[in-house]
C-alpha positions in Angstrom: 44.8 112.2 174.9 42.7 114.6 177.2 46.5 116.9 176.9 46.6 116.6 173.3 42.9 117.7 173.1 43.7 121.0 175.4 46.4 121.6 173.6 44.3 121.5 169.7 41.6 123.4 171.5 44.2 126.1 172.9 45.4 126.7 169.6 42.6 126.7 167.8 41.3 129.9 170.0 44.7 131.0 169.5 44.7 131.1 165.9 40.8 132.5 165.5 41.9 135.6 167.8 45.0 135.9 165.8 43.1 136.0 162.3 41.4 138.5 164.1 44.4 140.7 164.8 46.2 140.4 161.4 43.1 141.0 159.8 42.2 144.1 161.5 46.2 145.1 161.2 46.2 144.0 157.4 43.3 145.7 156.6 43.5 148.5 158.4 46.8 149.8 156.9 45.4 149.1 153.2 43.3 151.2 154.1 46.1 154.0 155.4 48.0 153.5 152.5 45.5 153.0 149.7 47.1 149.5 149.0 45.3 147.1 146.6 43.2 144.8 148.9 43.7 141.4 146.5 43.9 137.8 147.2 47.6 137.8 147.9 46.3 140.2 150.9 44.2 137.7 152.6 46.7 135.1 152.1 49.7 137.1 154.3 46.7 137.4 157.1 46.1 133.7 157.0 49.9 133.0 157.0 50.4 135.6 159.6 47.7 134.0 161.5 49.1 130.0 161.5 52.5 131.4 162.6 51.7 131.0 166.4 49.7 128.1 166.6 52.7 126.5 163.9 55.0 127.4 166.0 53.7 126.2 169.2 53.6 123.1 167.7 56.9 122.7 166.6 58.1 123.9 169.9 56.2 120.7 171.5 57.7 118.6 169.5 61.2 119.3 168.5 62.1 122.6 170.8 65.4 123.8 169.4 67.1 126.8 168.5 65.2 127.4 165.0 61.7 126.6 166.4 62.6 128.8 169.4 63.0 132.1 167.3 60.5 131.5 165.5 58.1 131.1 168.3 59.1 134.4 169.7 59.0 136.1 166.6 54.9 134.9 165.8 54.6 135.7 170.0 56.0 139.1 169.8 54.0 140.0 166.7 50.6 139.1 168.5 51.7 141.5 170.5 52.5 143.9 168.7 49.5 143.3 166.3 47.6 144.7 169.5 50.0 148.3 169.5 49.1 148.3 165.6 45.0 148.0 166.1 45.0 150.1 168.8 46.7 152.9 166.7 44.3 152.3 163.8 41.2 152.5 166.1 42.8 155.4 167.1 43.0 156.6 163.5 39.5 155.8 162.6 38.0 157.7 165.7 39.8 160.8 166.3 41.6 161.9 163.1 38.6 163.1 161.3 37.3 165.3 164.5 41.1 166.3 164.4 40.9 167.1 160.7 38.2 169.7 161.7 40.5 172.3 163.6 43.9 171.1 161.9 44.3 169.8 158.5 47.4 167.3 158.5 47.0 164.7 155.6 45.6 161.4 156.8 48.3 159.3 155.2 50.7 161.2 157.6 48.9 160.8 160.7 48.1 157.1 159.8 52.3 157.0 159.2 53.1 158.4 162.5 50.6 156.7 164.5 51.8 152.9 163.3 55.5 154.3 163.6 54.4 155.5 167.4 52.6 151.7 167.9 56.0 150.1 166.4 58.6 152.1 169.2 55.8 151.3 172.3 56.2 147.5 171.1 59.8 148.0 170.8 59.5 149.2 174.3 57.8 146.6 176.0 59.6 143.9 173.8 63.2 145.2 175.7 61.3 146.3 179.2 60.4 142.6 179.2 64.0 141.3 179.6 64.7 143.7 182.6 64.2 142.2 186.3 63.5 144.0 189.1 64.3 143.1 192.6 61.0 144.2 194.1 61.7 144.4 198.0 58.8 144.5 200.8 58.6 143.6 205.1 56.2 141.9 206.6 56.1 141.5 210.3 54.9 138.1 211.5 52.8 137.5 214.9 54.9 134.8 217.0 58.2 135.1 214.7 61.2 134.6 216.8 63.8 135.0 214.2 63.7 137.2 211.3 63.8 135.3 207.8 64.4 136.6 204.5 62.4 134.8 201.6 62.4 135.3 198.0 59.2 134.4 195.9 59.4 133.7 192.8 56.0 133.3 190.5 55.0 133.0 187.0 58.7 132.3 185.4 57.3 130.3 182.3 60.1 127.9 181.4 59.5 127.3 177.8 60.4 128.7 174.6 61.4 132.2 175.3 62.5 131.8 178.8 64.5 129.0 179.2 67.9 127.6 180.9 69.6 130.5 180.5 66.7 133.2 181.9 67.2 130.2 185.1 70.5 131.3 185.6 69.8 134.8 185.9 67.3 134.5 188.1 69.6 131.9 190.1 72.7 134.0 190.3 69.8 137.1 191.1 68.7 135.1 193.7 71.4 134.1 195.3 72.7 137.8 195.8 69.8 138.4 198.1 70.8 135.7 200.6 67.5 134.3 201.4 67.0 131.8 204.0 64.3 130.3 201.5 63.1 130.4 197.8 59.2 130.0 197.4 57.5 129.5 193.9 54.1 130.4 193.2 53.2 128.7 190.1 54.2 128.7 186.4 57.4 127.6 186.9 57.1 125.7 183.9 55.0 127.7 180.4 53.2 124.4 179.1 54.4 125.4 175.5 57.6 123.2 175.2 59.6 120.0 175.9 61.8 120.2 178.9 65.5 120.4 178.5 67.9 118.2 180.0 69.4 121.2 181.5 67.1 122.1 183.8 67.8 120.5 187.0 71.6 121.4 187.0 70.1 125.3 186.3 67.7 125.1 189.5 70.4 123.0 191.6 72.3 126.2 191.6 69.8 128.0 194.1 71.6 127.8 198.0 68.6 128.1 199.4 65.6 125.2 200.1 62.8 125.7 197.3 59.3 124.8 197.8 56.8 124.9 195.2 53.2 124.7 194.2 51.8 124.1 190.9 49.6 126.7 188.8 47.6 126.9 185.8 50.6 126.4 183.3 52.2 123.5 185.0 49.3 121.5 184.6 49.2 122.2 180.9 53.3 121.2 180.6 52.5 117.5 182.3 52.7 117.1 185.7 54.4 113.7 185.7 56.8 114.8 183.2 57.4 117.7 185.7 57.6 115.7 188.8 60.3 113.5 186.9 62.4 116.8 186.7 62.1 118.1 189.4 63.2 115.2 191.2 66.1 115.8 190.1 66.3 118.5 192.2 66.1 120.6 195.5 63.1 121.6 194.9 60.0 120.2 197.0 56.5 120.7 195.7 53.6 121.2 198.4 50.5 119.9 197.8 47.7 120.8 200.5 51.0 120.4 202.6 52.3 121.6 205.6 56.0 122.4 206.0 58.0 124.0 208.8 60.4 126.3 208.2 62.5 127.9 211.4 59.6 129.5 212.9 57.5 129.2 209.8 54.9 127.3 209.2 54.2 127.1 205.5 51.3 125.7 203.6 51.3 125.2 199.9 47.6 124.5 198.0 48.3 123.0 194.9 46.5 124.7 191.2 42.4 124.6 191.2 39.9 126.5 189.6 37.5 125.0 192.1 35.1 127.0 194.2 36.1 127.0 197.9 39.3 125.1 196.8 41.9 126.7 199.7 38.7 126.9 202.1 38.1 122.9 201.5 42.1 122.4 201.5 42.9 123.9 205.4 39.8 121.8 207.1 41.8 118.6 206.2 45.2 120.3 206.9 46.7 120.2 210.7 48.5 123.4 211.6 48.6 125.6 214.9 47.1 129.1 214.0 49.5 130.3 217.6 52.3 130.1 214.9 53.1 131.8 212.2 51.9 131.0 209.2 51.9 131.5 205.1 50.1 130.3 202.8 51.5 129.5 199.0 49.0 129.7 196.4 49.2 130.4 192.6 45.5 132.3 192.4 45.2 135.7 194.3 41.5 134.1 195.6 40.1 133.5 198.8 42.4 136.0 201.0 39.6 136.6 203.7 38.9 132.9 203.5 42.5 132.0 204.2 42.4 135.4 206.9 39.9 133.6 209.1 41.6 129.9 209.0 44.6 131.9 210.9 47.0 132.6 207.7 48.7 135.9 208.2 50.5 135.6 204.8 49.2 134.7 201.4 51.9 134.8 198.6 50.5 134.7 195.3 51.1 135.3 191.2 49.3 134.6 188.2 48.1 137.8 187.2 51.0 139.3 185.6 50.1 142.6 186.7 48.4 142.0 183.1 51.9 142.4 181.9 51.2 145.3 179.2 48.4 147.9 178.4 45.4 147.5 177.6 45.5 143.9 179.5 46.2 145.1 182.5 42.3 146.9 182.6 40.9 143.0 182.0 42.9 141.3 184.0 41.9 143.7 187.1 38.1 143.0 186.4 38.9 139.5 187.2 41.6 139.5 190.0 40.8 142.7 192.0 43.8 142.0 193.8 46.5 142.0 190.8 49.5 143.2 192.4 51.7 144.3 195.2 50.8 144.1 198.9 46.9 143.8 200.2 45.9 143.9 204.3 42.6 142.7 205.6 42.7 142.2 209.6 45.9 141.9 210.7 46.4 139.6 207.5 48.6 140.2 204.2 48.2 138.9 200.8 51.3 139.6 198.2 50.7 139.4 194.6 53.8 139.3 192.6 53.6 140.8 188.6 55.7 137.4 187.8 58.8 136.7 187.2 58.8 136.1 183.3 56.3 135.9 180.9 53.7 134.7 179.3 52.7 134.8 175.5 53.7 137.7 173.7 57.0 138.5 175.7 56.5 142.1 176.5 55.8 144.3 179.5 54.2 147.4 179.5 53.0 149.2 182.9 54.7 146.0 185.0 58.4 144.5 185.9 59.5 140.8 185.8 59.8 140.8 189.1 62.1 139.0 191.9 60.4 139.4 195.2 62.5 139.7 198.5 60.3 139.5 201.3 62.0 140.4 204.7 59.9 138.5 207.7 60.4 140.4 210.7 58.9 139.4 214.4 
């Protein structure tokens, strides 16, 4: 019940800020193009609107190939509905100040600003099926053998990334040769029922997986989770330890709680003489986890805000959105994700496959 309500409640927000969108898109070219503004207006922006949350529900409860495309289709417009906005507010701002010094018909600058916001959406929409093997070397206090790790974060299996996006990132992974696979969260999108499929798709990795949950993994059902990925290699962590080699790796399961990694190592036994990393899906609480002994935090979430302007919002929130961060002699890594999450486009960030070379 308590899912079903998150779920209503998610897609009620959804569909408000979507209104939102299609009106100001809607509107705002009527007004470009002089079109009538009648009733048949307002009802495309209410249809427009219903598509996401519509389709979100279908994909919850029958997930196949029609309710699939039509998910990414009502995701990829919301994101381009953005591109669109921006280019009107762009319109209503600067053109007249621009009409002043060069006089180019509105109609025209309205045209190529919306054709502009179309190819940048075309853009992202195309960058977001590229991954990038995104390769950085940490050295490691009390490492006797080097290791080669691969993280992967933020993959969203769901409606637009789904058994076959697991493949490429298996057969990706494997090239690398790692000596471990680590997941930081969001392997799972929350949006979708799980497909049989799945375990044979992440059996393929050579490597030993571990795993700890995030945001969107809670939101997909943990049980129904744990049931698949029992099925599996893959072991989830859960304020665990777990040696590796040399390694000693600790994986803190999702919490928005204060203090939560903080609270999590007092009740975890480790030796700080080792090496040690620490798997968590939140970029939060690096000098915490720096003065329990952990020299390496590996984290996602953030997306890197996937695509512009997002990426401005998201850093006000998680000063520490991407790439590799030192504070005394300790590291935090903060991967841009390895798929992605609503509208599926990318726009000043990769889908990224992390290779992290541990050298003593």
């Amino acid at each position: 019940m308590r899912k079903m309500l998150q779920f209503i409640m998610s897609m009620l927000l959804f569909f408000l800020i979507f209104l939102a969108l299609n009106y100001a898109v809607l509107y705002g070219v009527s007004i470009v193009f002089n079109l009538p503004r009648t009733n048949t207006l307002y009802i495309i922006i209410l249809i427009a609107a219903l598509s996401y949350p519509i389709s979100a529900t279908l994909e919850r409860i029958f997930s196949n190939l029609p309710s699939r495309i039509f998910y990414y289709i009502s995701a990829a417009w919301f994101g381009i509905s953005i591109y669109i906005v921006i280019s009107l507010a762009v319109y209503v701002i600067f053109i007249p100040s621009i009409n002043l010094y060069i006089k180019i018909p509105t109609l025209i600058i309205g045209e190529i600003l919306i054709i502009i916001a179309v190819l940048v959406s075309i853009y992202a929409l195309i960058n977001a099926t590229r991954l990038e093997v995104k390769e950085i070397t940490v050295h490691l206090n009390g490492l006797k053998n080097n290791i080669r790790a691969v993280q992967l974060s933020d993959v969203h299996i769901g409606p637009i990334r789904n058994v076959g996006f697991i493949k490429r990132i298996v057969d990706e992974t494997n090239e690398l040769k790692p000596d471990i696979i680590l997941i930081t969260g969001d392997l799972f999108d929350g949006t979708s029922k799980l497909h049989k499929e799945i375990p044979n798709a992440l059996n393929k990795f050579k490597a030993p997986i571990l795993f700890v949950t995030g945001n969107h993994d809670t939101y997909q059902d943990l049980n129904e989770i744990s049931k698949i990925l029992a099925k599996t290699r893959v072991k989830t962590l859960n304020k665990e330890l777990f040696h590796f080699k040399d390694l000693q790796i600790i994986g803190i399961d999702y919490s928005l709680e204060k203090r939560h990694i903080e609270k999590a190592l007092q009740n975890i036994e480790y030796d700080r003489n080792k090496p040690l990393i620490l798997l968590n899906h939140l970029p939060r609480e690096f000098k915490t986890a720096q003065k329990a002994g952990i020299q390496l935090q590996l984290s996602g979430h953030t997306h890197n805000g996937q695509f512009f302007p997002i990426n401005y919002i998201v850093k006000m929130i998680f000063p520490y959105i991407k790439g590799l961060y030192e504070y005394q002699g300790a590291k935090l890594y903060v991967s841009q994700g390895t798929g992605t999450w609503g509208p599926p486009m990318r726009l000043g960030s990769r889908c990224e496959i992390t290779l992290i070379k541990i050298k003593k």
